[in-house]
N, CA, C and O atoms as CSV, one atom per row, in Angstrom:
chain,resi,resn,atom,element,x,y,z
A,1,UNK,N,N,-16.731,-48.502,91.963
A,1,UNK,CA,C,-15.517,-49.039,91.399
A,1,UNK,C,C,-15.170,-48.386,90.068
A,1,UNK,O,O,-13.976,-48.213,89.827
A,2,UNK,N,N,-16.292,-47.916,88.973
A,2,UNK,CA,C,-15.690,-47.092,88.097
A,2,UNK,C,C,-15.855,-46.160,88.066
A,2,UNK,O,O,-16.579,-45.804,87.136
A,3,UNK,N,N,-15.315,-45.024,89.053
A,3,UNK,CA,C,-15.435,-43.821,89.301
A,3,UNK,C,C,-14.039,-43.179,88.538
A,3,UNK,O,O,-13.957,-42.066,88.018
A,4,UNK,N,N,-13.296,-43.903,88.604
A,4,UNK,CA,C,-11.839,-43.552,87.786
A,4,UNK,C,C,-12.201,-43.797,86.040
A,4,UNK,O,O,-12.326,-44.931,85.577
A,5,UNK,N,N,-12.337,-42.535,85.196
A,5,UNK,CA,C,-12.202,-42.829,83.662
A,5,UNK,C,C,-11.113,-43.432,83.179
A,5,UNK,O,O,-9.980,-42.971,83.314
A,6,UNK,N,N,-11.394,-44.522,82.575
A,6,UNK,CA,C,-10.486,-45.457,81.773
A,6,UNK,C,C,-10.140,-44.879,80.235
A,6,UNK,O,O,-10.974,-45.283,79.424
A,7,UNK,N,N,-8.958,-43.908,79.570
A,7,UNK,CA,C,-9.014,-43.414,78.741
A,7,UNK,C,C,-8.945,-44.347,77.131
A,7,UNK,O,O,-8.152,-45.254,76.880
A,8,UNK,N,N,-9.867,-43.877,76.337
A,8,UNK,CA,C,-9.854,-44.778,75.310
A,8,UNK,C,C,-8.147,-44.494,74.360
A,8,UNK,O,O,-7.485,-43.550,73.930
A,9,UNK,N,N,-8.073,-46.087,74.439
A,9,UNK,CA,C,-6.155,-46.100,73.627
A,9,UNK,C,C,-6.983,-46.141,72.305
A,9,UNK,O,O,-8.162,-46.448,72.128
A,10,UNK,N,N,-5.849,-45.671,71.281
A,10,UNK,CA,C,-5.960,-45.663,69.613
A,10,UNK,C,C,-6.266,-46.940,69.461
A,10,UNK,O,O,-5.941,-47.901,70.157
A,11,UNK,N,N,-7.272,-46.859,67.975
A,11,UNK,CA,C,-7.918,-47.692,68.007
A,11,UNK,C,C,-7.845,-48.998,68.494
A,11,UNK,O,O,-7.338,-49.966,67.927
A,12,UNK,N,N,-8.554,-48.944,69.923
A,12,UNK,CA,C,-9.495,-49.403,70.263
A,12,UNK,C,C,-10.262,-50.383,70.054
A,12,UNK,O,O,-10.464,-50.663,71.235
A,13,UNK,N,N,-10.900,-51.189,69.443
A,13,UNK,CA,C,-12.019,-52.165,69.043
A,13,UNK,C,C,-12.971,-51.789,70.197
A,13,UNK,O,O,-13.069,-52.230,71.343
A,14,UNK,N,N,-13.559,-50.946,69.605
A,14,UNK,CA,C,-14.781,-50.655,71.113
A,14,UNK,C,C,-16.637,-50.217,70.325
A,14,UNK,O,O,-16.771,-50.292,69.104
A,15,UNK,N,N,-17.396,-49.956,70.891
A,15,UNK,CA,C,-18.662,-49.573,70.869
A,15,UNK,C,C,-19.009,-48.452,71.954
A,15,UNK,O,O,-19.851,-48.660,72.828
A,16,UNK,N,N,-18.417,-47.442,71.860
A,16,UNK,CA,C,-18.747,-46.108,72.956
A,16,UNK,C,C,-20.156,-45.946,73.288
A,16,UNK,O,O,-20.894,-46.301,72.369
A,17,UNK,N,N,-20.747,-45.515,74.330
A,17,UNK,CA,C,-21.829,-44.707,74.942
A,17,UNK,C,C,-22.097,-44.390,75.739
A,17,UNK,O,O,-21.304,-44.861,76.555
A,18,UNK,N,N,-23.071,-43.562,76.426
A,18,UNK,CA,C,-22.542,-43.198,77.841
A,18,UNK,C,C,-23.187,-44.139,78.693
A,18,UNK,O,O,-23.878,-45.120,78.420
A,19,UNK,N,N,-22.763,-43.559,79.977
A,19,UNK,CA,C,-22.062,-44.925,80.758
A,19,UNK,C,C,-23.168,-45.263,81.388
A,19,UNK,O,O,-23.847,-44.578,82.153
A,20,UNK,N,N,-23.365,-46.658,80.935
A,20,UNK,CA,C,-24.294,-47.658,81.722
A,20,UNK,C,C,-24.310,-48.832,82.662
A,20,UNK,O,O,-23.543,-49.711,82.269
A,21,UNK,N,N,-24.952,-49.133,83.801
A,21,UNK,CA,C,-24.107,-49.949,84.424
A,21,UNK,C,C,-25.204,-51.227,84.683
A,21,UNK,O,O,-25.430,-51.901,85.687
A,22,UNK,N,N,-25.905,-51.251,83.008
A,22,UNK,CA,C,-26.185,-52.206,83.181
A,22,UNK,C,C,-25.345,-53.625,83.072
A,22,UNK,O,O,-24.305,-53.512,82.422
A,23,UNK,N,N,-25.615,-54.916,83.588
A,23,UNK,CA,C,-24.901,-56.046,83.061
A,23,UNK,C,C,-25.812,-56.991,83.020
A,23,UNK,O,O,-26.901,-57.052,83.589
A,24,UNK,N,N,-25.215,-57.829,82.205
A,24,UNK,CA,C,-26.216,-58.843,80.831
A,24,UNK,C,C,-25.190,-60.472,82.063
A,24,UNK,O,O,-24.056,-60.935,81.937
A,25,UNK,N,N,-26.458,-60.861,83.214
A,25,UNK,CA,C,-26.543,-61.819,84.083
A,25,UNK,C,C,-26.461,-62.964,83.070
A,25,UNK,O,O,-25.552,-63.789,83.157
A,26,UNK,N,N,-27.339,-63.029,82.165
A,26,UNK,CA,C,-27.597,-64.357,81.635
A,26,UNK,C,C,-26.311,-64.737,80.682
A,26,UNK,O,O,-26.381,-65.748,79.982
A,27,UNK,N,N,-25.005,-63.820,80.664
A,27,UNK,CA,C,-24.000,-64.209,79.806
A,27,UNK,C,C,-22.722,-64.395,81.033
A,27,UNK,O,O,-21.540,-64.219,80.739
A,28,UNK,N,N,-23.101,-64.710,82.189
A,28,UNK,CA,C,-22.249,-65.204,83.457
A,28,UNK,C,C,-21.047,-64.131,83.720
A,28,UNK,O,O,-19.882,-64.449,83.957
A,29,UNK,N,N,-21.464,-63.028,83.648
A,29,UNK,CA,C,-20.171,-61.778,83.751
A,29,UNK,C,C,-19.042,-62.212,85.028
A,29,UNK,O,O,-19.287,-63.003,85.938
A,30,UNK,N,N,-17.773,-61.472,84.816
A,30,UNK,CA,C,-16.875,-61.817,85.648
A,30,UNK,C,C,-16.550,-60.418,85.789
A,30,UNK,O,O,-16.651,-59.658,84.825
A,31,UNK,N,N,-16.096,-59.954,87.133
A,31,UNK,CA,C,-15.843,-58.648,87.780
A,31,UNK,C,C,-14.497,-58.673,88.412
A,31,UNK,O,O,-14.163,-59.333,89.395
A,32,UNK,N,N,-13.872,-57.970,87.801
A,32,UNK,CA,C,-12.690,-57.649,87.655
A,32,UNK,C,C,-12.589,-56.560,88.904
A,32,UNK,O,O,-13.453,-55.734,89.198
A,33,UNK,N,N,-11.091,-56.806,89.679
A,33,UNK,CA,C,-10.921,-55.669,90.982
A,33,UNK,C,C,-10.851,-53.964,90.395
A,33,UNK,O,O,-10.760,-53.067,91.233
A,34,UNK,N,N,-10.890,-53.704,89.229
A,34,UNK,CA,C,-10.764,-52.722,88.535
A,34,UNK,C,C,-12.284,-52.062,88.333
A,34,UNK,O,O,-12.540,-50.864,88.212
A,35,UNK,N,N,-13.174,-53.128,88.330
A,35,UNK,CA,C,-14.601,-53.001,88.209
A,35,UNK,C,C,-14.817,-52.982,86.963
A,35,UNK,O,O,-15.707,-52.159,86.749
A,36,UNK,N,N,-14.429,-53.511,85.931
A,36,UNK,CA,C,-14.741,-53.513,84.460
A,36,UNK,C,C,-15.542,-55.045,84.408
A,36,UNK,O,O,-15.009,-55.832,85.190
A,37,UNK,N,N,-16.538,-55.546,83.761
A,37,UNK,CA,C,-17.381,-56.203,83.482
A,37,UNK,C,C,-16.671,-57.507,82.740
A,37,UNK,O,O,-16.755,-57.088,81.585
A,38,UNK,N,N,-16.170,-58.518,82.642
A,38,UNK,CA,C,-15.921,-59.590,81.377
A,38,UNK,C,C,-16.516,-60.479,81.266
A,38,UNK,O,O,-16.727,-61.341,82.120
A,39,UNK,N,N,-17.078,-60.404,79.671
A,39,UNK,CA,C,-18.062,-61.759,79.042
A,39,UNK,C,C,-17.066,-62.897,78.151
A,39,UNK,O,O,-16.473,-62.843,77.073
A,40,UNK,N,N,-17.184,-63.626,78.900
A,40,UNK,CA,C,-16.410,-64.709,77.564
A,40,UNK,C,C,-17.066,-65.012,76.398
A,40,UNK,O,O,-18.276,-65.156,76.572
A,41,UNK,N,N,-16.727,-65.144,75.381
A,41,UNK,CA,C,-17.738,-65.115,73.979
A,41,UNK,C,C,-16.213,-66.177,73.166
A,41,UNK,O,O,-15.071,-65.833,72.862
A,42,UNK,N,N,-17.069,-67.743,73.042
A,42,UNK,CA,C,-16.368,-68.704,72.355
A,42,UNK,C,C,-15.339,-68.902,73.230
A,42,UNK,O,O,-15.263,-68.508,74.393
A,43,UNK,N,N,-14.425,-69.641,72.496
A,43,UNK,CA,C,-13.323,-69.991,73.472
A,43,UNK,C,C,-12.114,-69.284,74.083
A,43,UNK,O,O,-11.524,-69.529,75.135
A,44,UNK,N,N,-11.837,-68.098,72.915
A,44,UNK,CA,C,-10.299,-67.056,73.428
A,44,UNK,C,C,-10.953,-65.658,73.229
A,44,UNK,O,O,-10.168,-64.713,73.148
A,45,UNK,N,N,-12.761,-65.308,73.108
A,45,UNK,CA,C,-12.815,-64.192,72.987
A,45,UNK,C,C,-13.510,-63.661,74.278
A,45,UNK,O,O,-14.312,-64.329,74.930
A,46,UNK,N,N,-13.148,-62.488,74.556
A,46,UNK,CA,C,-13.598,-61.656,75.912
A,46,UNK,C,C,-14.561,-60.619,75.366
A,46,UNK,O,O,-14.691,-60.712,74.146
A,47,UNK,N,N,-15.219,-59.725,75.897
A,47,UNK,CA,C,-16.111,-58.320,75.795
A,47,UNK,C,C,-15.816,-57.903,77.219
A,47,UNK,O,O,-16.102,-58.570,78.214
A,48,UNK,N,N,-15.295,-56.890,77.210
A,48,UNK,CA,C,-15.232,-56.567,78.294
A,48,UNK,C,C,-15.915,-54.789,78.176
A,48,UNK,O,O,-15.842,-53.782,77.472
A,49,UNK,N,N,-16.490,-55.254,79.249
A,49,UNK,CA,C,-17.953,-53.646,79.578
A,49,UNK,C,C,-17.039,-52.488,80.456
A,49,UNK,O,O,-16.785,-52.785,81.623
A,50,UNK,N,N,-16.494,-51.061,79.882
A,50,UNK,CA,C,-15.702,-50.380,80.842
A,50,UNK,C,C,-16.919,-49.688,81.062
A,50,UNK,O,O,-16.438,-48.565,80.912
A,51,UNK,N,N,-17.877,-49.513,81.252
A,51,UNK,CA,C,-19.374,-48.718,82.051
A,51,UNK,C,C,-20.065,-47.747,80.571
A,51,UNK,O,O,-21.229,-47.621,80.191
A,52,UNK,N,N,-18.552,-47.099,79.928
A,52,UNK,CA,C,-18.993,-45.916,78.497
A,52,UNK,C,C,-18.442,-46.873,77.109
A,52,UNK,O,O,-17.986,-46.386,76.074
A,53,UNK,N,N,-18.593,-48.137,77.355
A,53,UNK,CA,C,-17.921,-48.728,75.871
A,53,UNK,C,C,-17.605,-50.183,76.419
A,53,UNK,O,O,-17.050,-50.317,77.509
A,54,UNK,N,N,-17.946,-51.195,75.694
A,54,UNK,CA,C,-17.416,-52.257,75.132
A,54,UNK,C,C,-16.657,-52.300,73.974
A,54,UNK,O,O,-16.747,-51.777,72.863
A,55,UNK,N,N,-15.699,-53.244,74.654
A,55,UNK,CA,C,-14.646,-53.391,74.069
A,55,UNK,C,C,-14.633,-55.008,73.747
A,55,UNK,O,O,-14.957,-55.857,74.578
A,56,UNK,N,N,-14.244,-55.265,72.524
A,56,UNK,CA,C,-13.705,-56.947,72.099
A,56,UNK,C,C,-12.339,-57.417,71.633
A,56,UNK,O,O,-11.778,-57.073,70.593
A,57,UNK,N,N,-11.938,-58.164,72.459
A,57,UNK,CA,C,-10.792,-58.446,72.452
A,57,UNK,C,C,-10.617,-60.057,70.852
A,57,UNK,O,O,-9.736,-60.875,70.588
A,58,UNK,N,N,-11.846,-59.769,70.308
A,58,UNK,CA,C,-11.084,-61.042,69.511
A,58,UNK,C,C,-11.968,-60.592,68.178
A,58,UNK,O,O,-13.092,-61.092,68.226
A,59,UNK,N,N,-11.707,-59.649,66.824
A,59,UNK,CA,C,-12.617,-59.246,66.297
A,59,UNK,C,C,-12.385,-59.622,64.728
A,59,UNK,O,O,-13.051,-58.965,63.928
A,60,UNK,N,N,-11.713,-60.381,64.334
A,60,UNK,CA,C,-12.295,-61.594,63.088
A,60,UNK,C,C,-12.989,-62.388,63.672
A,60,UNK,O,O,-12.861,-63.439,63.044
A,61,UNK,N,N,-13.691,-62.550,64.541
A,61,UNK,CA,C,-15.192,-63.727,64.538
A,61,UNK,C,C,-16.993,-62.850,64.174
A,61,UNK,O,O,-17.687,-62.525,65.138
A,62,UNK,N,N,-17.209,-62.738,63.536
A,62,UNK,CA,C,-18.819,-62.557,63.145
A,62,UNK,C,C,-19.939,-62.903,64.598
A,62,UNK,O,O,-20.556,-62.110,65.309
A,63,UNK,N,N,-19.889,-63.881,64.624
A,63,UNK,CA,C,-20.635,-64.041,65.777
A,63,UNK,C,C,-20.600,-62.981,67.411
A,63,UNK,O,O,-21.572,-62.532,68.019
A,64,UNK,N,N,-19.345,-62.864,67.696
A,64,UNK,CA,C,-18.544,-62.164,68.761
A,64,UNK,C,C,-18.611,-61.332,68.325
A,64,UNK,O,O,-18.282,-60.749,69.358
A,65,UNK,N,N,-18.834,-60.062,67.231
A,65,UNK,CA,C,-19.355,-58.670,67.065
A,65,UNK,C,C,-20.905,-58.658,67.041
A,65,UNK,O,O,-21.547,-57.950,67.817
A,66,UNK,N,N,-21.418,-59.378,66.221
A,66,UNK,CA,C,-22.985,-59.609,66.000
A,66,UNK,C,C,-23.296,-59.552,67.894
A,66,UNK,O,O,-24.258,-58.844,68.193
A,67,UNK,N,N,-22.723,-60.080,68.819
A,67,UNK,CA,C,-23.057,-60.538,70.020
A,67,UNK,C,C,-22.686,-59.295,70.765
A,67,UNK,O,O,-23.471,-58.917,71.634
A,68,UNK,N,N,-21.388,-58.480,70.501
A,68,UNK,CA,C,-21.371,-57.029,70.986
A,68,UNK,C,C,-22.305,-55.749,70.714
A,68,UNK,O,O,-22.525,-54.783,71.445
A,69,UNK,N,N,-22.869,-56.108,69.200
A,69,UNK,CA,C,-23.671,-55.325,68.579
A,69,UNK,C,C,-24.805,-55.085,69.530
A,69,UNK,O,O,-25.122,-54.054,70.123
A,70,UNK,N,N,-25.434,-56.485,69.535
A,70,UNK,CA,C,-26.569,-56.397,70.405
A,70,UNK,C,C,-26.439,-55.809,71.751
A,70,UNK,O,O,-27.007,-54.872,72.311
A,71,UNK,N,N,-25.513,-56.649,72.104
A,71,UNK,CA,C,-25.512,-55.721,73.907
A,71,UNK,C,C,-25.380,-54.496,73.780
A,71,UNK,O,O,-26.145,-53.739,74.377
A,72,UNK,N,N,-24.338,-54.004,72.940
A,72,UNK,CA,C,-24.479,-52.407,72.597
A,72,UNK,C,C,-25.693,-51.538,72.581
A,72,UNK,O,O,-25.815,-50.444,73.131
A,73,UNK,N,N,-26.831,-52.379,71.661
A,73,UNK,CA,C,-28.085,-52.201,71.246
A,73,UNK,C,C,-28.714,-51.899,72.734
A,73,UNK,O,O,-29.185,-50.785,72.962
A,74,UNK,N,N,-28.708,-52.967,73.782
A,74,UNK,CA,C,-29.747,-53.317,74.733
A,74,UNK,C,C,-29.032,-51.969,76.002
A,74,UNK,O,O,-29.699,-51.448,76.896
A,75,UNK,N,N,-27.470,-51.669,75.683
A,75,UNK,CA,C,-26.613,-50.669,76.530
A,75,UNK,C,C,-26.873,-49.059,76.517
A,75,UNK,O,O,-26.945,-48.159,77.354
A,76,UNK,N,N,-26.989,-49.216,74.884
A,76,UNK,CA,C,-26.708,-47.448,74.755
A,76,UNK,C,C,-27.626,-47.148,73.520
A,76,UNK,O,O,-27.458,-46.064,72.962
A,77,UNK,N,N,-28.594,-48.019,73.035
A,77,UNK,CA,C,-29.531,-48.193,72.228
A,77,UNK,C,C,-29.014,-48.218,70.437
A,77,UNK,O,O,-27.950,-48.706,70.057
A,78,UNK,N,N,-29.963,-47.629,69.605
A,78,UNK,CA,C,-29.266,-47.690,68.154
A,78,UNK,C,C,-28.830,-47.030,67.649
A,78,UNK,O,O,-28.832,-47.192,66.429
A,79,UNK,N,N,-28.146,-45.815,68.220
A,79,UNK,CA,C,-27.379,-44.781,67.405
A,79,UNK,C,C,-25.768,-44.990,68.462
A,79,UNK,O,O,-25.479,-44.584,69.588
A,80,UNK,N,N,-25.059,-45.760,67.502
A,80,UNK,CA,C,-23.566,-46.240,68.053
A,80,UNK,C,C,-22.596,-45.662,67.696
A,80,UNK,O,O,-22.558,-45.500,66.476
A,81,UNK,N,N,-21.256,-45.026,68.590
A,81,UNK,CA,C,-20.345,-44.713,67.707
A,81,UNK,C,C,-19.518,-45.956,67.669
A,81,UNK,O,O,-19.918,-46.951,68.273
A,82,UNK,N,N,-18.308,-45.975,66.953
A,82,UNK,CA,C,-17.491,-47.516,66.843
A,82,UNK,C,C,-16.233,-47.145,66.611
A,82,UNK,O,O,-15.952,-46.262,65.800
A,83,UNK,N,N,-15.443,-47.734,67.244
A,83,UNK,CA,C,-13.989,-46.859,67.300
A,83,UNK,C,C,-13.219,-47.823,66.777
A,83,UNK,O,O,-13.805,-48.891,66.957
A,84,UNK,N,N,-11.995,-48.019,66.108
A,84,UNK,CA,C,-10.952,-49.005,65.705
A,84,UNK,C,C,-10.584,-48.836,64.717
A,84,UNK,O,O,-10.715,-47.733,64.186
A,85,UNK,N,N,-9.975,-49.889,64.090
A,85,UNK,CA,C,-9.055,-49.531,62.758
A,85,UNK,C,C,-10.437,-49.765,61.420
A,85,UNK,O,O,-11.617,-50.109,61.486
A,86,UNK,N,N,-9.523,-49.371,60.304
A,86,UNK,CA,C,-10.797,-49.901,59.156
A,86,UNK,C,C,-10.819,-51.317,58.611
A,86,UNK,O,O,-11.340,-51.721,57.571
A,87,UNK,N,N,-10.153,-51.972,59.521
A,87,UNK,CA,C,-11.118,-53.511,58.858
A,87,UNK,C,C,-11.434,-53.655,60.267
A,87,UNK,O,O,-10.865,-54.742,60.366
A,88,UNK,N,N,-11.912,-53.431,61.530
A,88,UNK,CA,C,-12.721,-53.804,62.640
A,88,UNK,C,C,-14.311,-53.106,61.706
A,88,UNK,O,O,-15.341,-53.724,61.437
A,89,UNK,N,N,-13.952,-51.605,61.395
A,89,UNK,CA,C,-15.155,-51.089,61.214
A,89,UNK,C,C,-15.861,-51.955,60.072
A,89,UNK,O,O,-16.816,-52.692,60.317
A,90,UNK,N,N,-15.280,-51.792,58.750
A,90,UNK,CA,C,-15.789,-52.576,57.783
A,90,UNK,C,C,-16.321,-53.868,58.590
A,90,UNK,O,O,-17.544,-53.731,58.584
A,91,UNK,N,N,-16.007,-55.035,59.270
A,91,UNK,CA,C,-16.248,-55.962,59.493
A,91,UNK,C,C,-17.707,-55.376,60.217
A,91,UNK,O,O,-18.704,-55.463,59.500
A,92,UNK,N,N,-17.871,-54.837,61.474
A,92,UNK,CA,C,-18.534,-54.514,61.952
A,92,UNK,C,C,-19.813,-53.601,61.065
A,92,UNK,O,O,-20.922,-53.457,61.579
A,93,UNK,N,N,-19.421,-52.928,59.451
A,93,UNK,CA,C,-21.018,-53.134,58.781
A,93,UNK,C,C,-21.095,-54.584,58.354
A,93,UNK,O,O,-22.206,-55.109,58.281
A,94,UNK,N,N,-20.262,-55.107,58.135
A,94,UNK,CA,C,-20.763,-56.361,57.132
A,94,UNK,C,C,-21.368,-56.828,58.236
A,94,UNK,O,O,-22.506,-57.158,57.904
A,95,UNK,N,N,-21.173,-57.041,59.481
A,95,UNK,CA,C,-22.159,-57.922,60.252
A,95,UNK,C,C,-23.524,-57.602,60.784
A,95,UNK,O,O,-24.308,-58.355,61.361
A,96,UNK,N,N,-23.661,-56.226,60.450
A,96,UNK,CA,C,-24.807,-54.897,60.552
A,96,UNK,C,C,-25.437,-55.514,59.409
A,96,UNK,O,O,-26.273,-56.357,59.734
A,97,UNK,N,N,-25.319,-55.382,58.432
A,97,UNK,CA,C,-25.619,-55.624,56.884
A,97,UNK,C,C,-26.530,-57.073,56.984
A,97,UNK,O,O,-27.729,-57.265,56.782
A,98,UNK,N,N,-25.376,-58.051,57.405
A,98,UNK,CA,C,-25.969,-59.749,57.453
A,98,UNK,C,C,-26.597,-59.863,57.703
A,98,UNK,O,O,-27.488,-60.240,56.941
A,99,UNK,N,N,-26.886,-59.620,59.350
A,99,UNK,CA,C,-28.134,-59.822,60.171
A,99,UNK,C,C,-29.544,-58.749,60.378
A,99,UNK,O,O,-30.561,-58.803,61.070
A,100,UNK,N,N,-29.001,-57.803,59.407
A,100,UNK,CA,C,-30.101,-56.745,59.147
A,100,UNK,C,C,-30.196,-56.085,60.757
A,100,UNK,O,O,-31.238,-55.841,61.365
A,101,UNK,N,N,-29.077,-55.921,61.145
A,101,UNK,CA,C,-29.601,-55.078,62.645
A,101,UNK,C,C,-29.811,-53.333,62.589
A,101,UNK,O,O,-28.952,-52.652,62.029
A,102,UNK,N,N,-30.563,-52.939,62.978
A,102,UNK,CA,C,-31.106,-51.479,63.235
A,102,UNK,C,C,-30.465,-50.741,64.009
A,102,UNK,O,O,-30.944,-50.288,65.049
A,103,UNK,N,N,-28.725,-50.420,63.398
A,103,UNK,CA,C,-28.013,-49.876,63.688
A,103,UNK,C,C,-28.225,-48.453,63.015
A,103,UNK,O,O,-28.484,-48.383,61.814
A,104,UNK,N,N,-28.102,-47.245,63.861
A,104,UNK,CA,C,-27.521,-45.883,63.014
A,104,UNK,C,C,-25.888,-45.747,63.977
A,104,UNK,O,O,-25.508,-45.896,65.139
A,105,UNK,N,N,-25.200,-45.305,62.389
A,105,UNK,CA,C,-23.419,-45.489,63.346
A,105,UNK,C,C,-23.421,-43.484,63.651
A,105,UNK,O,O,-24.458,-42.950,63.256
A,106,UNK,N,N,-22.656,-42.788,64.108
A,106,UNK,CA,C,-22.115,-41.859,64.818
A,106,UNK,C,C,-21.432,-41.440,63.653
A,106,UNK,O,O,-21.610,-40.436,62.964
A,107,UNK,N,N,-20.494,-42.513,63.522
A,107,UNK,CA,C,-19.756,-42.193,61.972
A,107,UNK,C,C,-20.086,-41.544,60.762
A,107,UNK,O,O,-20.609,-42.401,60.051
A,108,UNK,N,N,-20.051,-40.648,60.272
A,108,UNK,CA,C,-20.935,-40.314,58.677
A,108,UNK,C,C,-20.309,-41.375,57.586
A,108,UNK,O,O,-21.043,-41.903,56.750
A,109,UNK,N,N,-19.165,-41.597,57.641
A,109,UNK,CA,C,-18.981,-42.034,56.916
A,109,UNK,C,C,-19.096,-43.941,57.128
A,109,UNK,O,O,-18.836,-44.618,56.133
A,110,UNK,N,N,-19.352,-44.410,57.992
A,110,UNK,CA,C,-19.653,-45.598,58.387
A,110,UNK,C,C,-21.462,-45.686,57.874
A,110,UNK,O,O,-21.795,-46.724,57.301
A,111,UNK,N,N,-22.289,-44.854,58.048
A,111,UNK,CA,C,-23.556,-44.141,58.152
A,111,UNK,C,C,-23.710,-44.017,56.677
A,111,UNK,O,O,-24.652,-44.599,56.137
A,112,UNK,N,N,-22.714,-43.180,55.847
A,112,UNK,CA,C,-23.615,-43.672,54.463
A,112,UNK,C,C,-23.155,-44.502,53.794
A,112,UNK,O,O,-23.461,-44.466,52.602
A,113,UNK,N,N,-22.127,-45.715,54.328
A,113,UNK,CA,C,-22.160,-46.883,53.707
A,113,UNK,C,C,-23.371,-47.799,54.062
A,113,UNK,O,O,-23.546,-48.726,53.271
A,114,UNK,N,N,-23.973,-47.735,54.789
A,114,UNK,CA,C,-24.705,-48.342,55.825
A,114,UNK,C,C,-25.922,-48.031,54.898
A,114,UNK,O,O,-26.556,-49.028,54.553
A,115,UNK,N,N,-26.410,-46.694,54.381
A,115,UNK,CA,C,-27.328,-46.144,53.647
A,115,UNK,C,C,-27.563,-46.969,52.416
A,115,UNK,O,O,-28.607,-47.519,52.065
A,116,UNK,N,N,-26.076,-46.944,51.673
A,116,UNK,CA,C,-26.059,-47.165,50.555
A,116,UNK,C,C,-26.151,-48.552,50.089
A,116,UNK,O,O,-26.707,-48.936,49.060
A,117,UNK,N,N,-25.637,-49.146,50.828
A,117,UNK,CA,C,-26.144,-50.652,51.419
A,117,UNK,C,C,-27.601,-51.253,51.466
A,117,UNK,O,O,-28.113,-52.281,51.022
A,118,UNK,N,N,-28.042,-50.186,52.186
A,118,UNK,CA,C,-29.630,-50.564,52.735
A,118,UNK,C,C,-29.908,-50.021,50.989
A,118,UNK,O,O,-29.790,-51.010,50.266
A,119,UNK,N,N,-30.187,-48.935,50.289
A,119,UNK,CA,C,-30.900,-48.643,48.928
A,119,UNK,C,C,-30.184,-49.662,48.133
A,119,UNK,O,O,-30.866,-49.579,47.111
A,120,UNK,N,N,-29.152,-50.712,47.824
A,120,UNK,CA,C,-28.737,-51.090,46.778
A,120,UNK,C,C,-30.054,-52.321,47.113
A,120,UNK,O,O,-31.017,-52.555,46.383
A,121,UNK,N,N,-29.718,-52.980,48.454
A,121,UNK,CA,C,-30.909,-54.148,48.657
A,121,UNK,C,C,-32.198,-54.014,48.277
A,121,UNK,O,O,-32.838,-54.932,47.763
A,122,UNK,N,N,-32.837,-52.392,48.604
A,122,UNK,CA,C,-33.969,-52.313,48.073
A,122,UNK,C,C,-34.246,-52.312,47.186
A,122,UNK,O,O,-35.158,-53.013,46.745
A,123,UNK,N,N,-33.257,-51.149,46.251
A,123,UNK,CA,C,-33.651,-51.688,44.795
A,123,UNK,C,C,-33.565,-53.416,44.050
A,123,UNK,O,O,-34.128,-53.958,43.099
A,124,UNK,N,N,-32.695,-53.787,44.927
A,124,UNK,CA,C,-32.680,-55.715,44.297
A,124,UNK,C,C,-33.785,-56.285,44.345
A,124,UNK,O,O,-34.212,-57.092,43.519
A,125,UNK,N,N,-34.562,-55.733,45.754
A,125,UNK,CA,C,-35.700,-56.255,45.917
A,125,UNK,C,C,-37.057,-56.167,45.029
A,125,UNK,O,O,-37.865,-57.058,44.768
A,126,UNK,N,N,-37.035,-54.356,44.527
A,126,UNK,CA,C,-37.755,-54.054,43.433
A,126,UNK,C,C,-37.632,-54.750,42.369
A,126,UNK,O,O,-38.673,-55.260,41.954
A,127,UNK,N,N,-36.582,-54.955,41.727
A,127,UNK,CA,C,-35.726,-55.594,40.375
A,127,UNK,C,C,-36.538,-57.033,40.116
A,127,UNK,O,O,-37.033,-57.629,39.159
A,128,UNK,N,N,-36.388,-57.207,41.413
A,128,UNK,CA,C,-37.045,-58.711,41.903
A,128,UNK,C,C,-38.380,-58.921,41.300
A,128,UNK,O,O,-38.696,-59.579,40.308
A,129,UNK,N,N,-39.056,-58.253,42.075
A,129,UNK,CA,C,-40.630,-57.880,42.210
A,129,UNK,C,C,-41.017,-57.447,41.159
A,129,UNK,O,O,-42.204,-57.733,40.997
A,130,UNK,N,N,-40.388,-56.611,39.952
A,130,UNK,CA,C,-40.936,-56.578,38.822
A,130,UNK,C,C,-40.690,-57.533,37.849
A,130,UNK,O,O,-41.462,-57.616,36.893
A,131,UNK,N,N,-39.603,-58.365,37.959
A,131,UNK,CA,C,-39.429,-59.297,36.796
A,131,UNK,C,C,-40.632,-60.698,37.190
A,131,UNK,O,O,-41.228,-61.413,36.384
A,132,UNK,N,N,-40.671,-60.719,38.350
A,132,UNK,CA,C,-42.067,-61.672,38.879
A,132,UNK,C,C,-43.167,-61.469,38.112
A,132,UNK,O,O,-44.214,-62.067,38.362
């Protein structure tokens, strides 16, 4: 059923990788005559799996990226690219950031915010540890 490439539209809200056909049973997927994958996540948000990318259809909620993140994670492992406008992306480190997930982005420039992020915490942590 997805033998036909589904071309990615401008930004997008997606998580690219190549194409996997795994699907995540325990989140009750719905199969579309198109053959694209849909997870409901909360009450009006979807994920829908095109085989090379998830896509989220509802992306001011934290939880509902944190929840794409992972499947992404378990899909195409930890080096992600992330496609969309710049407050999907921004949102999508801050929720990298929160939950401390072991993301590397595709992006360089998503990648050394992500860096710079991770060294400001460490040094807080040092800062910490010596005034103790």
């Amino acid at each position: 059923m997805r033998k036909t490439k589904v071309k990615l539209e401008p930004d997008e809200k997606a998580i690219l990788g190549k194409s996997d056909h795994k699907i995540f049973i325990t989140k009750d997927p719905q199969i579309t005559k198109q053959g694209l994958v849909v997870y409901r996540i909360g009450d009006h948000g979807k994920i829908i799996d095109k085989g090379d990318r998830l896509r989220i259809t509802i992306d001011s909620n934290e939880l509902a990226i944190k929840e794409m993140l992972e499947m992404s994670i378990a899909k195409y492992g930890n080096h992600l690219d992330i496609s969309g406008d710049l407050a999907f992306k921004q949102m999508v480190l801050a929720v990298t950031e929160k939950y401390d997930l072991k993301i590397n982005f595709k992006d360089k420039t998503m990648q050394e915010i992500r860096n710079a992020a991770k060294r400001q915490k460490e040094g807080t942590k040092k800062d910490m540890t010596t005034k103790l």
